[in-house]
C-alpha positions as CSV (number, residue, x, y, z in Angstrom):
1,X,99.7,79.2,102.9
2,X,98.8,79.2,106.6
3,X,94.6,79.6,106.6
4,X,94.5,77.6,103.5
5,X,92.2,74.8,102.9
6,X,94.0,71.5,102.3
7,X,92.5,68.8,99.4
8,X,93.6,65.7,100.2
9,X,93.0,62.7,97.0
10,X,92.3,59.5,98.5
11,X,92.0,56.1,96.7
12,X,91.4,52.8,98.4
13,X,92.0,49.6,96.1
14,X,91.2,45.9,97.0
15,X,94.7,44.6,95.9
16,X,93.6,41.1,97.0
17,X,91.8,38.4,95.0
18,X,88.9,38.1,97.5
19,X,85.8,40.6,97.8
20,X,85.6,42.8,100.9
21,X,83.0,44.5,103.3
22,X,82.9,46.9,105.8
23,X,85.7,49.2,103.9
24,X,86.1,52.3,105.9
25,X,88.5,54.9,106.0
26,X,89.3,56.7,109.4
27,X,91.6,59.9,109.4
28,X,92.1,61.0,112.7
29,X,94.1,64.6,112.0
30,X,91.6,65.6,109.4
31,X,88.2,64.0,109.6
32,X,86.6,65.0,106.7
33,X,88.5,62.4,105.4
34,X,86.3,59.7,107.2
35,X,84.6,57.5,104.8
36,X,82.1,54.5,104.9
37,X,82.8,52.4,101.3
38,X,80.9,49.6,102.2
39,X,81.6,46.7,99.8
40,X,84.7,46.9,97.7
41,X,84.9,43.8,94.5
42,X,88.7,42.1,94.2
43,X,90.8,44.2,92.1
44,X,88.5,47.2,92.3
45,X,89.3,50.8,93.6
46,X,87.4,53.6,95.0
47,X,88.5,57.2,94.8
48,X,87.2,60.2,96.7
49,X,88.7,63.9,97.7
50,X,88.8,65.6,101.2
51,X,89.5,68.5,102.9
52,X,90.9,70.1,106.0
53,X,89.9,73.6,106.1
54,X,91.2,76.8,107.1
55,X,94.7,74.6,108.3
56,X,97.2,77.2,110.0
57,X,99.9,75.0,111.6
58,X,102.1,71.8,109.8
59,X,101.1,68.6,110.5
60,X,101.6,65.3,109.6
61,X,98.5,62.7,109.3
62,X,97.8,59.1,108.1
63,X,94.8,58.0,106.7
64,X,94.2,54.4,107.5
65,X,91.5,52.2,105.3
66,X,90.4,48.7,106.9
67,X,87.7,46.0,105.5
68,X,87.0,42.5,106.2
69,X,86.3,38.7,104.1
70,X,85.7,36.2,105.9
71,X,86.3,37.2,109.1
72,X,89.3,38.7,108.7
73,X,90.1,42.1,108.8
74,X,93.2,43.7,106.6
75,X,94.5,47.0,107.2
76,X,96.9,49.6,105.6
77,X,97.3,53.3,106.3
78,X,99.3,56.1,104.5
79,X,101.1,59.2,106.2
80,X,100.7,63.1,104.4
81,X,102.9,65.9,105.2
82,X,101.5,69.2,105.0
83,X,103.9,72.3,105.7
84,X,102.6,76.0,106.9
85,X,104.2,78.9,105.5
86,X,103.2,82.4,106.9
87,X,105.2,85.5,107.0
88,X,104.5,89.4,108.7
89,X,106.0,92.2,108.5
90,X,105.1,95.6,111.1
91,X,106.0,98.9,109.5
92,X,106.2,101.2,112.8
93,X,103.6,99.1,114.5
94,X,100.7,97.1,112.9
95,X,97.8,98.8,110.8
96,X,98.1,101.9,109.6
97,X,99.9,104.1,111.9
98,X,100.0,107.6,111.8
99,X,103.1,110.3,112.7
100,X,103.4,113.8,112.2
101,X,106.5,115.8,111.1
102,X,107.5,119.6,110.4
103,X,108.3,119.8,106.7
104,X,111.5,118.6,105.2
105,X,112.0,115.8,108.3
106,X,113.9,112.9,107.4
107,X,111.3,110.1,108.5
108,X,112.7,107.0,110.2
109,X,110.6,103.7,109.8
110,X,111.6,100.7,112.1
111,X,110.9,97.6,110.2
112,X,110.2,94.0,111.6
113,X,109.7,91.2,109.5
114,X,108.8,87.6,111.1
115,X,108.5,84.1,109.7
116,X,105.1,83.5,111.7
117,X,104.9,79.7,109.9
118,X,106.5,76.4,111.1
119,X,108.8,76.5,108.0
120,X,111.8,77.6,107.2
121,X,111.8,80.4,104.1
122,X,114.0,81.1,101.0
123,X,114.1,84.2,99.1
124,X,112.7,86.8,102.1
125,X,112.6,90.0,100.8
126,X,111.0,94.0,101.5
127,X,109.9,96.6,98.9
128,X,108.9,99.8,99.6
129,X,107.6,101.4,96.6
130,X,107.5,105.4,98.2
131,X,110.5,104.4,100.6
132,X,113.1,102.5,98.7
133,X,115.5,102.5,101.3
134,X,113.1,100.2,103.0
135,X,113.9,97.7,100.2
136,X,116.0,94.5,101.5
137,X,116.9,91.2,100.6
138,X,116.9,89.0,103.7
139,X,117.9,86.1,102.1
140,X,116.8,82.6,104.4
141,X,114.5,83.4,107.2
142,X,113.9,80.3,109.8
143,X,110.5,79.2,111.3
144,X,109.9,82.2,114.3
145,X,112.8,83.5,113.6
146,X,112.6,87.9,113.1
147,X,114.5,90.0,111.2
148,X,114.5,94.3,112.5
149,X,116.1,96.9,110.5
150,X,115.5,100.8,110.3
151,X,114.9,103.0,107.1
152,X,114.6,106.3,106.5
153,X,112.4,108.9,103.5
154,X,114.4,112.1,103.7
155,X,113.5,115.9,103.4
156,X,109.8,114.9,103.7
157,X,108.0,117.9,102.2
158,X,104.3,116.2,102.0
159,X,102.5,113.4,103.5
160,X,101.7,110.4,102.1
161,X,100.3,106.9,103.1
162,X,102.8,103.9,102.0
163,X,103.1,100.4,102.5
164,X,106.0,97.8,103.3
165,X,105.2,94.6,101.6
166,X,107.6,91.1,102.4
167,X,107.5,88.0,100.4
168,X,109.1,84.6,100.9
169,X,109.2,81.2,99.7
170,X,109.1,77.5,100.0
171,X,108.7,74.2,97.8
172,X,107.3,76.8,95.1
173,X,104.7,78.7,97.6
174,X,104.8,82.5,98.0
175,X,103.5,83.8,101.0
176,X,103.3,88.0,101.5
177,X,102.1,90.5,103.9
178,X,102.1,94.4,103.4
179,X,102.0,97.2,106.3
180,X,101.1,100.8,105.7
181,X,102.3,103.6,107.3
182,X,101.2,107.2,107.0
183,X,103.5,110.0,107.4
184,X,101.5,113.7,108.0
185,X,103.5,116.8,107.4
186,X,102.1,119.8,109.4
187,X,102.3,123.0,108.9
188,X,100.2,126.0,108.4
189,X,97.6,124.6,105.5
190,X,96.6,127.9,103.6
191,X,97.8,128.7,100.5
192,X,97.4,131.1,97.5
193,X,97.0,130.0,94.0
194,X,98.8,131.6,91.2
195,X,95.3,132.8,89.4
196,X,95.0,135.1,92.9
197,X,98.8,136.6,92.8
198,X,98.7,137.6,89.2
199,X,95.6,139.8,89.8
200,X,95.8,143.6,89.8
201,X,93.7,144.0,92.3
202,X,95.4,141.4,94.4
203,X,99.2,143.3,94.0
204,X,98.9,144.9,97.3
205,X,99.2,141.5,98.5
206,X,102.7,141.3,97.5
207,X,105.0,141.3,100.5
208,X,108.3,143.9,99.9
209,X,110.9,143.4,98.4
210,X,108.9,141.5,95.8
211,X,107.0,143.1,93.4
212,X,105.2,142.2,90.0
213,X,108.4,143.8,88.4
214,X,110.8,141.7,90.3
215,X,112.7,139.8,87.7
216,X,112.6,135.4,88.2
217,X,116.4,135.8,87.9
218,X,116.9,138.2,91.1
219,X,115.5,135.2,93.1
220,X,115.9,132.4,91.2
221,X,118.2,130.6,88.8
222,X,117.8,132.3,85.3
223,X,115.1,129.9,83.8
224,X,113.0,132.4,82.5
225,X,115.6,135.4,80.8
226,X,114.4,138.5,81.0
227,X,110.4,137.9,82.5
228,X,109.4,139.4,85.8
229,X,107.4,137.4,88.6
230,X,104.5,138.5,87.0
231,X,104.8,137.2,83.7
232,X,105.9,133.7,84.6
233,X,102.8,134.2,87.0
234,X,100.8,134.8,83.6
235,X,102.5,132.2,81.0
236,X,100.4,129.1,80.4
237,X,101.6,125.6,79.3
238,X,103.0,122.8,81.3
239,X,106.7,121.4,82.3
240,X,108.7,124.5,83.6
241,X,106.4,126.8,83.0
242,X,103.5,125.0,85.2
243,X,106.0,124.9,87.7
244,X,107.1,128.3,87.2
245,X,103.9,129.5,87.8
246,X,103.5,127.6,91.3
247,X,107.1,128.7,92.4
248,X,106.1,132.1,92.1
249,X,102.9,131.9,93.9
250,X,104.8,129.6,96.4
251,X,107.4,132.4,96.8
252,X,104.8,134.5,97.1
253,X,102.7,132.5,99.9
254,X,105.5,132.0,101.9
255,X,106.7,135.6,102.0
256,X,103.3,136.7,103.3
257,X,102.7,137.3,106.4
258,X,98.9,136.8,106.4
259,X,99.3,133.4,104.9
260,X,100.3,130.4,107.3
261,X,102.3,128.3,104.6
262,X,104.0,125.0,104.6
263,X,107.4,126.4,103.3
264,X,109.8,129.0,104.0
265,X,111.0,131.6,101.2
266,X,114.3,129.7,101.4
267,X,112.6,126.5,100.5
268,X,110.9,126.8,97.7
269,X,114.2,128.6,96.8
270,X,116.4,125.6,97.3
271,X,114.0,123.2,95.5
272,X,113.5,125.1,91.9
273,X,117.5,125.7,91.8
274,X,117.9,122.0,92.5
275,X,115.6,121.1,89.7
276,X,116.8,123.6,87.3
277,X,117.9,122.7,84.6
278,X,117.0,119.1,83.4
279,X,115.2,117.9,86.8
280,X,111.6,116.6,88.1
281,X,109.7,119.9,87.1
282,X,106.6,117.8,87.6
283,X,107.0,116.4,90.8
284,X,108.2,119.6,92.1
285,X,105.4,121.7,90.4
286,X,102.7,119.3,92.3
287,X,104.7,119.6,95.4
288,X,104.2,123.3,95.1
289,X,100.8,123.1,93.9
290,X,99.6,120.8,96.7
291,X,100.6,123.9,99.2
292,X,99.4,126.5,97.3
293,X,95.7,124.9,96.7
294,X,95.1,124.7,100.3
295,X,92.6,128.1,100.8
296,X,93.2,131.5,100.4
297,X,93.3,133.6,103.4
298,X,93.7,136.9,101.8
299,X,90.8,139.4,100.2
């Protein structure tokens, strides 16, 4: 992996019947190699490791070992490969970048993914964990070669901070690099919470035509038979009843005029009767949660 640093294992042998001297090594692409061994017996071998540090580009090397008996010098080098794999990949433009979006924007991400080693890579491939349709198998990926696609998060209701992360391969080495990308949702940031709209003394709050005695089924689908606003306001427990609670006091926030909210009436009527029955109460209750635990602006 490109800023690695690179052991090499040398051994040096006397492979002739005669003692030698002056046995150096001499390594010319990676110096730390370099070695004085002096005297060397017949037969005898001398082992020893090295490194290259911090190596960011392929290169090919030989170290080279010479000694002398008798006034004659012998000689024998051996040539090392060592290949560079690096990848990147830039999710809207390197670091984390920062847009900002009315709610319920579908959210385009451009995505550019370069093999930034001097090898060519197998098995290239994005995943997106918030963003899945940023997911993509690339396949092969040559040396410098880039790869640009767009993706896109749709009906973006809250921001969030995600990352883009690309793997790849070669000879069994797995290089990766990740990108965030933060997505901010504006809108007005005040928000009641349920505990304020189920207050008596808070009822003059409500905005016409909904009242305390408004039933859950003249606005919504009929997940609560026969119970007002107000008392799915005032039942406890979690799952559809947590998020009955919030979808209320959503309702309720966004029909106000004195509170600047994130959502209109008509989305936090869209998103319960998508969910209902069977759906993501949870996520959809902390959606509506998020909003309605910004700040109060009411008395």
């Amino acid at each position: 992996v490109s800023g690695s640093d690179v052991t090499f294992e040398i051994e040096v042998t006397n492979t002739g019947n005669v003692d030698l001297t002056d046995v150096e090594v001499t390594d010319v692409e990676a110096p730390g190699c370099d070695n004085i061994i002096g005297d060397l017996a017949a037969g005898d071998s001398f082992s020893y490791s090295c490194t290259a540090p911090s190596v960011t580009a392929s290169f090919e090397n030989e170290a080279c070992v010479a000694g002398e008996a008798l006034g004659i010098t012998v000689t024998d080098c051996d040539p090392s490969t060592v290949e560079i794999v690096d990848i990147d990949i830039r999710k809207q433009a390197e670091g984390p970048d920062s847009r900002i979006f009315p709610p319920g924007s579908d959210v385009t991400f451009e995505i550019v993914v370069t093999n930034t080693g001097d090898e060519d890579l197998e098995n290239v491939m994005v995943t997106d964990v918030l963003v899945p349709d940023c997911d993509r198998i690339i396949g092969n990926l040559a040396a410098g070669a880039s790869v640009s696609y767009t993706c896109d998060a749709p009906d973006v209701m809250m921001s969030f901070v995600n990352e883009a992360c690309v793997t790849g391969e070669r000879n069994g080495v797995t290089v990766e690099d990740c990108d965030p990308s933060t997505v901010e949702i504006e809108g007005g940031g005040e928000g009641c919470t349920p505990g304020y709209w189920k207050q008596t003394q808070h009822f003059d709050s409500w905005t016409a035509p909904l009242t305390p005695d408004t039933l859950f089924s003249d606005v919504f689908e009929d997940a609560f038979p026969g119970k007002t606003l107000l008392d799915v306001l005032k039942q406890g427990g979690g799952g559809l009843k947590a998020l009955g609670r919030h979808t209320v006091a959503a309702l309720l926030n966004a029909a106000s005029p004195g509170v600047s909210y994130d959502l209109t009436a008509s989305d936090i009527i869209e998103g319960f009767n998508d969910v209902f029955p069977g759906g993501d109460y949870e996520g959809l209750k902390d959606l509506f949660e998020g909003f309605n635990e910004q700040g109060c602006p009411l008395n």
